[in-house]
C-alpha positions as CSV (number, residue, x, y, z in Angstrom):
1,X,-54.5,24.6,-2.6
2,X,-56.9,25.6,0.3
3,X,-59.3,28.5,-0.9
4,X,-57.7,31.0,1.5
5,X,-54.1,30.3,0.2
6,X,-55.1,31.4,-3.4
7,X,-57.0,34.4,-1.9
8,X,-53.8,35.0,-0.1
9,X,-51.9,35.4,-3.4
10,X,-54.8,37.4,-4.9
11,X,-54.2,40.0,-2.5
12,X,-50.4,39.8,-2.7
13,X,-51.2,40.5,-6.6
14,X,-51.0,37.1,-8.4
15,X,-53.7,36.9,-10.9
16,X,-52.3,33.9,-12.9
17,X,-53.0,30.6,-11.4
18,X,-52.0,26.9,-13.5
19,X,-52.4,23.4,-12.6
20,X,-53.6,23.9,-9.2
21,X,-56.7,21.7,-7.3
22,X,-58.6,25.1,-5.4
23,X,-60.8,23.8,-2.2
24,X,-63.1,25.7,-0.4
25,X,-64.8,28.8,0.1
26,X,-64.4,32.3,-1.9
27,X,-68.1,33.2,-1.3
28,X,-68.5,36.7,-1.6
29,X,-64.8,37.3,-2.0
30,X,-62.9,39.7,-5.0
31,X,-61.2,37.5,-7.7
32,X,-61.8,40.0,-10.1
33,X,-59.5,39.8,-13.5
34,X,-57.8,36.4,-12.4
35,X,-56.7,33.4,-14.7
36,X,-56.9,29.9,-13.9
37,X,-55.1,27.8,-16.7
38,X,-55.9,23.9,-15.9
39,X,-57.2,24.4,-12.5
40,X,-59.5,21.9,-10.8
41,X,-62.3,23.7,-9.0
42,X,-64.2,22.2,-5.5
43,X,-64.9,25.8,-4.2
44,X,-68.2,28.2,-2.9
45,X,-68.1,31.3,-5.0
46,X,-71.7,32.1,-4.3
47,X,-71.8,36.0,-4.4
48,X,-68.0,36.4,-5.6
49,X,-67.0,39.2,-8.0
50,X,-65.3,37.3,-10.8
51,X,-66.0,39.7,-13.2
52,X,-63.5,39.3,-16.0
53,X,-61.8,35.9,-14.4
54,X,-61.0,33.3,-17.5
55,X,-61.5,29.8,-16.4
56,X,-59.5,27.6,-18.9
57,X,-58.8,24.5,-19.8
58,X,-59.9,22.9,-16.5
59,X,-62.6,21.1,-14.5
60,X,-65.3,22.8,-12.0
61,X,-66.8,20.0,-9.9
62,X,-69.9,20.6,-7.5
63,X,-69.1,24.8,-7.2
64,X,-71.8,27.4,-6.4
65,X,-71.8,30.5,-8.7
66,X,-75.3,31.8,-7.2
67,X,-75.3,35.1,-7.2
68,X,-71.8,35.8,-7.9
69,X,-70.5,38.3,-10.9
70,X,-69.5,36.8,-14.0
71,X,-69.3,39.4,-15.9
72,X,-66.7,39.4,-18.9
73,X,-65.9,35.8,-17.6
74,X,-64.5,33.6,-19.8
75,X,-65.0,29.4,-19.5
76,X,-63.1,28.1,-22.8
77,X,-62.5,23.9,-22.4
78,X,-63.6,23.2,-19.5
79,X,-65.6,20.2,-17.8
80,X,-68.1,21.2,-16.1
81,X,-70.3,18.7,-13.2
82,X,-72.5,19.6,-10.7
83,X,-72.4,23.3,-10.8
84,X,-75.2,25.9,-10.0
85,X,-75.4,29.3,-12.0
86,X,-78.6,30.5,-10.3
87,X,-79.0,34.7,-10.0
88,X,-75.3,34.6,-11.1
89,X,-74.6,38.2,-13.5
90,X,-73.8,36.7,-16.5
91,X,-73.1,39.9,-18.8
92,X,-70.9,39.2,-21.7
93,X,-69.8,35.7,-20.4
94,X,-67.6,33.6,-22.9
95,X,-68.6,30.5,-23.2
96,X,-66.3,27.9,-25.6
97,X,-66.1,24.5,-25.7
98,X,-67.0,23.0,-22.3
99,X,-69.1,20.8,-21.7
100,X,-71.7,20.4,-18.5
101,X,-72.6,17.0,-17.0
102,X,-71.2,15.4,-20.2
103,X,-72.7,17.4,-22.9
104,X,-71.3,19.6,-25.3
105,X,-73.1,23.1,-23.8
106,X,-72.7,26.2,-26.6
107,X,-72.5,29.9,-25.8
108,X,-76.1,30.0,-26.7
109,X,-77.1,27.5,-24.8
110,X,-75.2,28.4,-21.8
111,X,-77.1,32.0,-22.2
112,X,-80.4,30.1,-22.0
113,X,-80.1,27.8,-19.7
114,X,-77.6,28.8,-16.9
115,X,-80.2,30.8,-15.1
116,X,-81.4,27.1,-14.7
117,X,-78.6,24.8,-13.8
């Protein structure tokens, strides 16, 4: 699914989103409150409000978070490669069970060290 199809259904009021591939760009666009159950990920959300979107069970491969509001997010089994956290808001992010470049990465961890990757 291009990036500007699932914005399209954003708008129309879907929030729940499963088993999709998402490609592109939501840079700076609302997503706020959506769920992606086993969703592939190949998408730009630098400066993106995802405040309170639950990524789950699903992969994010080379995706920009810079700047973009995690807040309340949730990432709970998924495989992370590639991706850059840098200046994202990352209040109260949950953080279970995914792993980052092929490594295990805990919620403390991920706290420490997003700011980095």
């Amino acid at each position: 699914m291009k990036a500007s199809e699932l914005l399209g259904h954003y708008q129309e009021g879907v929030r729940q989103f499963g088993g999709q591939h998402i490609v592109g760009s939501l840079a700076g666009e609302n997503l706020e409150g959506a769920v992606f159950n086993q969703c592939s990920f190949l998408v730009d959300f630098k400066g993106a409000n995802l405040k309170g979107v639950q990524f789950l069970k699903g992969n994010i491969k080379s995706c920009d978070f810079t700047d973009a509001d995690l807040t309340n997010a949730k990432f709970e089994y998924m495989t992370i490669e590639k991706a850059t956290f840098r200046g994202a808001k990352s209040n109260d992010v949950y953080f279970r069970e995914n792993t980052i470049n092929g490594e295990y990465v805990s919620q403390e961890e991920f706290d420490t060290r997003h700011r980095y990757l």
